[in-house]
C-alpha positions in Angstrom: 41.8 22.5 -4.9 39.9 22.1 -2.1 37.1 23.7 -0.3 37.4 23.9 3.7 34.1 24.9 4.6 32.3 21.8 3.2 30.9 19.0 5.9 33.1 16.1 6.6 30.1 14.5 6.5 29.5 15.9 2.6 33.1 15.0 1.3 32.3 11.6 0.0 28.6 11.5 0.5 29.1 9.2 3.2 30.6 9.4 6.7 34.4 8.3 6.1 35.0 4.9 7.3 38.2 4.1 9.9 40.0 2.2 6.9 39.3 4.8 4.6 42.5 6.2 2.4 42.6 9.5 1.7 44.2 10.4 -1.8 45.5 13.7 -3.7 43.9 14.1 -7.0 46.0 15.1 -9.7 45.5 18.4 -12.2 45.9 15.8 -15.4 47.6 12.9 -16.3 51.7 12.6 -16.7 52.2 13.4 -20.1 49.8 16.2 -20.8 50.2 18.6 -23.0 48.3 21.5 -24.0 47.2 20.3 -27.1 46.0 17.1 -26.0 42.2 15.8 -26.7 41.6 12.8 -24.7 44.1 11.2 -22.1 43.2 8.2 -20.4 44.5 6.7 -17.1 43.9 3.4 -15.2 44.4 2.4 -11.2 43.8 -0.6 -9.4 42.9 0.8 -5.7 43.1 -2.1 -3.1 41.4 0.1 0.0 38.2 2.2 0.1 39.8 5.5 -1.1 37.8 9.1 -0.3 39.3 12.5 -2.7 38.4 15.9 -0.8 36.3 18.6 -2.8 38.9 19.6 -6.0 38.5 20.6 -9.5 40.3 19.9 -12.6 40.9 22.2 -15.5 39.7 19.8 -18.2 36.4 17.8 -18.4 36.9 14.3 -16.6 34.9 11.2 -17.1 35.2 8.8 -14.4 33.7 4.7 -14.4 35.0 1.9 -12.8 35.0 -1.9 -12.5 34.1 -4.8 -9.8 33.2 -2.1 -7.0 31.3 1.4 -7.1 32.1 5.4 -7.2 29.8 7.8 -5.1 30.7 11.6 -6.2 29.3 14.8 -4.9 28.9 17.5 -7.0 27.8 21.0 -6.1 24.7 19.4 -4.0 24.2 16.6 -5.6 24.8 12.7 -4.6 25.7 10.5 -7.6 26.6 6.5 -7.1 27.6 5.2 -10.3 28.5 1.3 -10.8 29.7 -1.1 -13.5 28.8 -0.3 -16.7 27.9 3.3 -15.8 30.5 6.9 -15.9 30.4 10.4 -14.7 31.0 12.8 -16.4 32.2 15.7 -14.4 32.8 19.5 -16.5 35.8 21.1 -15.8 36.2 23.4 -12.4 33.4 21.7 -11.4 34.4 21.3 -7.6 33.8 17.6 -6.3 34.7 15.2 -3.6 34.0 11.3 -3.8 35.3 7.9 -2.6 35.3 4.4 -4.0 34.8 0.9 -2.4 37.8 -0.9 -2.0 39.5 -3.8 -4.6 37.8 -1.7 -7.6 39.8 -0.9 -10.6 39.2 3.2 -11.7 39.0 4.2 -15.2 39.3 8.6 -16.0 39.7 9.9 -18.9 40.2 14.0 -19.1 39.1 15.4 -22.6 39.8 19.2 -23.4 37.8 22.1 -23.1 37.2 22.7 -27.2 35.7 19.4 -28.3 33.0 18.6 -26.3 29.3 18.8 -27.0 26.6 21.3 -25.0 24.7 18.1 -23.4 27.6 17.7 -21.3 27.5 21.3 -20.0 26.5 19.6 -16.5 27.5 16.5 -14.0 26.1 13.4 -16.1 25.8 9.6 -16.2 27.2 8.2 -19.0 26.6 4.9 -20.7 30.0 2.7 -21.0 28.8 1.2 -23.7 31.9 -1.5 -24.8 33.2 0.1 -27.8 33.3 3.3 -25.9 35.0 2.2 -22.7 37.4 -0.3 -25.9 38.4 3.3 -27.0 39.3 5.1 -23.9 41.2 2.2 -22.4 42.9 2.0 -26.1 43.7 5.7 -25.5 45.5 5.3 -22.7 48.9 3.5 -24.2 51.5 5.9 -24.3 52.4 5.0 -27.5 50.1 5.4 -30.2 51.1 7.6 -33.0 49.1 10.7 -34.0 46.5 9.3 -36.8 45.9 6.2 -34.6 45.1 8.4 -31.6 43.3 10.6 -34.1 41.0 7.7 -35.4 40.2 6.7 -31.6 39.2 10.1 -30.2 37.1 11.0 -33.3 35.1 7.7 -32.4 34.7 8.4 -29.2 32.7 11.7 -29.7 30.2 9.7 -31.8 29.6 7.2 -29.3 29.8 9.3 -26.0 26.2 10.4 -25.0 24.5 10.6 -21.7 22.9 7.6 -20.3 18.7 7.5 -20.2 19.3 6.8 -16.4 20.3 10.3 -14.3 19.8 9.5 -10.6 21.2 11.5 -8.7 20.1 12.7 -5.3 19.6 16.1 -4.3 21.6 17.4 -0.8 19.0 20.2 0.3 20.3 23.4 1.2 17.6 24.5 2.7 19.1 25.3 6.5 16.0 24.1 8.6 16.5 20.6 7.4 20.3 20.5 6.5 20.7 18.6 9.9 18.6 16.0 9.3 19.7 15.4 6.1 23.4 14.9 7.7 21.5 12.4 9.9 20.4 10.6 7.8 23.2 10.5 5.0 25.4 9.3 8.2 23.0 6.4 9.1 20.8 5.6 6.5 19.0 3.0 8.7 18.0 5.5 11.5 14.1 4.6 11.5 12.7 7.7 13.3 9.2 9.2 12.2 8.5 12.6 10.6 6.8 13.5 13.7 10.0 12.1 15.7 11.9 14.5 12.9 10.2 17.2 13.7 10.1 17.2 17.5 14.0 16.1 18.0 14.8 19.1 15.4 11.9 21.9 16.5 10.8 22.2 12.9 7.5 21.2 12.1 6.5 18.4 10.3 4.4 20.6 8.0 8.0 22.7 7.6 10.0 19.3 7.0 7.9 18.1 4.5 7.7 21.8 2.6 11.3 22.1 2.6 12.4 18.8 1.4 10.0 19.1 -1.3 11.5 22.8 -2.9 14.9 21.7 -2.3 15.3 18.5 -3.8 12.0 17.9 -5.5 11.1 14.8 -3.2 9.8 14.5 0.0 10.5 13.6 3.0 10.2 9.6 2.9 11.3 10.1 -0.7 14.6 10.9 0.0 15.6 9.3 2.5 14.3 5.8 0.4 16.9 7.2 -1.9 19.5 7.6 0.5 18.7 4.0 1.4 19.4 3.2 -1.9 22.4 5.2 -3.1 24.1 3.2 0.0 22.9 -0.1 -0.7 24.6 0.1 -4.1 27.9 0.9 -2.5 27.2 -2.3 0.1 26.2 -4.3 -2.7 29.3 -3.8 -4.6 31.1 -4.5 -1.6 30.4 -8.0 -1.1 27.5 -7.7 1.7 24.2 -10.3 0.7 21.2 -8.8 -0.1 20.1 -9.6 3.4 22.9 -8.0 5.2 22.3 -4.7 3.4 18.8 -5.0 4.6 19.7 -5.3 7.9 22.1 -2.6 8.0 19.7 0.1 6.3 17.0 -0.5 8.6 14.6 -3.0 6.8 12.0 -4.7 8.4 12.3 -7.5 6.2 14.7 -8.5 2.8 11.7 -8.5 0.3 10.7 -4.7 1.5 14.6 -4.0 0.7 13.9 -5.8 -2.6 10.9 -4.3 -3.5 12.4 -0.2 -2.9 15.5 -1.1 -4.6 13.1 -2.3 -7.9 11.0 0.7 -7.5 13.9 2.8 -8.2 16.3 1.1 -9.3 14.2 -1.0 -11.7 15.8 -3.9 -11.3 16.2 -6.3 -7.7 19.6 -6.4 -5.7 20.8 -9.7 -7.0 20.5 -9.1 -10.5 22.6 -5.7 -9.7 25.1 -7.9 -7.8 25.4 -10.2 -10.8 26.3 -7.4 -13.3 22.4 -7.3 -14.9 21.7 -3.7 -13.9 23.7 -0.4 -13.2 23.0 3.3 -12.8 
């Protein structure tokens, strides 16, 4: 189910690219019945792939391999990479989109066995013997105890990762526009003061609102926008100084030194598989 009144530019987090795909998401997986527990699914997607805003009826938790998914979800921006899930509670509504030549992982569990810390959007940890399961889960034909076994294992090892970042969309209407801006081109370089005269909202307004609607400010967020998009670039292929370049960098070793701050880690050692969110 979709939701018509959300900006295009809010689907998928990010503007939509020309070689984008756009794809239908599906209630459940084939085979679903309504005493299921845990069904798994797999997909190799060859293209960078967007889903509209839609909601499913069970809880669905969503990781992937070799690439990255970006998800928003009721206001909120998550990029999630190797090694990394979302978890995403049922009728939650939700729109995302994926980087191309990435293989996607979901796994939909039902409504009566799942635990109160997952009451809300949340990162999960893919620890192996959890992601073993789910992918274990997904052969068509295991027999009852051996499915049994597997999903009883899975809801002792499924907990939410120590690492939540996720960022904010404000809703705040004064700086709604600005935040479009810059979620369409991270790299745009313009001052607050330039902020505030191209918009007629003072800078003293900007840096208020930003603050009570997503808990940063101003250059806080839009550092994090920087961010959230050089993962997806990263995971793309482009070098560490081609992403600086394209987000609006002065230099690679300011790049390096934001992406540590938040990310805790430096670009190359995401690109080689050492960190995630």
């Amino acid at each position: 189910m979709t939701n018509p009144s959300t900006p295009a530019s809010r689907l998928g987090a990010w503007p939509r690219e020309p070689d984008t795909a756009l794809a239908q998401a599906t209630a459940l997986p084939s085979g679903a019945t309504s005493s299921f527990v845990i069904l798994s699914e797999a997909h190799a997607i060859e293209v960078s792939t967007e889903w509209e805003p839609h909601f499913h009826e069970a809880h669905e938790l969503l990781w992937a391999r070799e690439g990255t998914l970006t998800a928003q979800i009721e206001g909120q921006i998550f990029t999630v990479s190797e090694g990394y899930g979302l978890w995403i509670p049922a009728r939650k509504l939700h729109g995302g989109r994926l980087t191309a030549r990435i293989k996607l992982f979901s796994a939909f569990f039902s409504l009566e066995r799942t635990s109160p810390a997952f009451r809300e959007p949340t990162i999960v940890t893919m620890e192996p013997l959890l992601e073993s399961l789910l992918i274990h889960l997904s052969q068509k034909d295991l027999d009852e105890a051996a499915r049994a076994r597997a999903e009883s294992v899975v809801f002792d090892v499924l907990k939410p990762s120590e690492n939540q970042l996720a960022l904010r969309l404000p809703d705040d209407p004064r700086i709604r526009a600005i935040a479009d801006q810059l979620l369409a081109q991270p790299a745009d370089h313009r001052s607050l003061e330039q902020w505030a005269t191209d918009s007629g909202v003072s800078a003293r307004t900007i840096t208020r609102a930003f603050r009570e609607s997503t808990g940063l400010s101003f250059a806080q967020w839009r550092q994090a926008v920087k961010i959230h998009r050089a993962l997806e670039l990263l995971a793309s292929g482009e070098g560490v100084q081609d992403v600086s370049d394209l987000l609006g960098y002065a230099q690679p070793s300011t790049f390096i030194d934001a992406f540590r701050r938040i990310m805790g880690s430096t670009p190359g050692a995401f690109t080689s598989g050492n960190t995630n969110i």
